[in-house]
N, C-alpha and C positions, 0 to 999 in steps of 0.2 A: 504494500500500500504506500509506505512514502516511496519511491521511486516511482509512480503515479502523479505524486503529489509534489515532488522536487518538478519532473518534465511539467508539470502545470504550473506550477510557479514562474518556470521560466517562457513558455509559450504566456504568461500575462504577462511580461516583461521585456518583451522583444528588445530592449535599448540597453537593459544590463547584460543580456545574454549576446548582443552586439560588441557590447564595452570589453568583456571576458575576451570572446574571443579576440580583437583588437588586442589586447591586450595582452594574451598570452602568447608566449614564442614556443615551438617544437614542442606542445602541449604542456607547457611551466609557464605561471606565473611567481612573479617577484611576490615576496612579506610586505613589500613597500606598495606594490603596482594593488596587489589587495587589498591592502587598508584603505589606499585611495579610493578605491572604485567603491569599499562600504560604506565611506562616509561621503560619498560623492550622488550614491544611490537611497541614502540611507537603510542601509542591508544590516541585517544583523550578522557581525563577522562569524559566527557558528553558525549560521544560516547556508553565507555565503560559503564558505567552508565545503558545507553540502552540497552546494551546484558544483564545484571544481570536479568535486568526487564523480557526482552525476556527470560531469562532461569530459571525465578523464581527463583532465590538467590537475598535474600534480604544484605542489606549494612548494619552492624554494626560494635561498636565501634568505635565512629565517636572522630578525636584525638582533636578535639576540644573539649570534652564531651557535645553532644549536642543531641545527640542520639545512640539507640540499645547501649544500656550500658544492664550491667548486673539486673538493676533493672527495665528496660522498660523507663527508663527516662532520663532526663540529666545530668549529675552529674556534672555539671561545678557550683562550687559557686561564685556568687559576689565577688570583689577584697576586702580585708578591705581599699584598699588607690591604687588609681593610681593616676603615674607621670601626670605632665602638657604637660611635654614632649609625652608621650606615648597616652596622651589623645589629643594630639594636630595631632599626626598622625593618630589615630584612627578619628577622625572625618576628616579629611584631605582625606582621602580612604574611606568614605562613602560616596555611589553610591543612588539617590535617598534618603532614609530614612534607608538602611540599608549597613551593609559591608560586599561585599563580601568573600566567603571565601577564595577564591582563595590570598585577599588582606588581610588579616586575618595570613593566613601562609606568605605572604610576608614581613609582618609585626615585626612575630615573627621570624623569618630568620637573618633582618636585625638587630636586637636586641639581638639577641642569646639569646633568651628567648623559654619556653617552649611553643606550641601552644595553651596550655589551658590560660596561664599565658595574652594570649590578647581575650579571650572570656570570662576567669572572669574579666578583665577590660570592657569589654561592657556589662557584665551583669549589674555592679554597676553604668557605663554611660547610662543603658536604652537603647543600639543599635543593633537591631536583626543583627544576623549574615545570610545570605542570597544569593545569591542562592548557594546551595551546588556545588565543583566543578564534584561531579558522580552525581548531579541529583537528590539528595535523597531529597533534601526539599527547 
């Protein structure tokens, strides 16, 4: 039933399901070219998530580096040193055993830091980052 209901979604949407494609190269779009097109559409990015799946475009270069980088892997390193500060909000925003991403980029927003800059601090504090906000892991 939802694979019904995603191809319907997007048959009401002709101009997102335009944009996607546009948008996607050798069936990959960008973390970046997604986010744009969800708040460009106003899509729910777990929605939109959904249609990529639906249209076989897979999600890479994830701005966290945590996935579809250019070597198949993550390219985020461990911090050599994070604050008390930064590590007091990072476990502060951890959800169950992990932080989501969503609070992840919240994170790095309120800080004016880059968003790798709080996934190599959870690399070096050991705290998965979790669940993706498109879906992807």
């Amino acid at each position: 039933m939802k694979n019904k209901e995603n191809r319907k979604m997007l048959a009401d949407n002709p101009a997102l399901e335009n944009e996607i494609r546009r948008q996607a190269e050798n069936d990959e779009i960008s973390c970046p070219k997604a986010m744009q097109i969800a708040a460009q559409f106003g899509e729910p990015t777990l929605d939109l998530g959904q249609r990529f799946d639906e249209m076989k475009i897979r999600i890479v270069q994830c701005q966290l580096g945590l996935f579809g980088c250019l070597s198949g892997k993550k390219i985020v390193e461990p911090a050599s040193e994070v604050s008390s500060e930064l590590e007091e909000e990072i476990r502060q925003a951890v959800r169950g055993n992990y932080l989501p991403c969503k609070e992840a980029w919240a994170i790095a927003a309120k800080r004016k830091l880059p968003k790798m800059a709080v996934s190599s601090a959870c690399e070096t504090l050991k705290i998965k980052i979790k669940p993706c906000q498109l879906g992807a892991f």
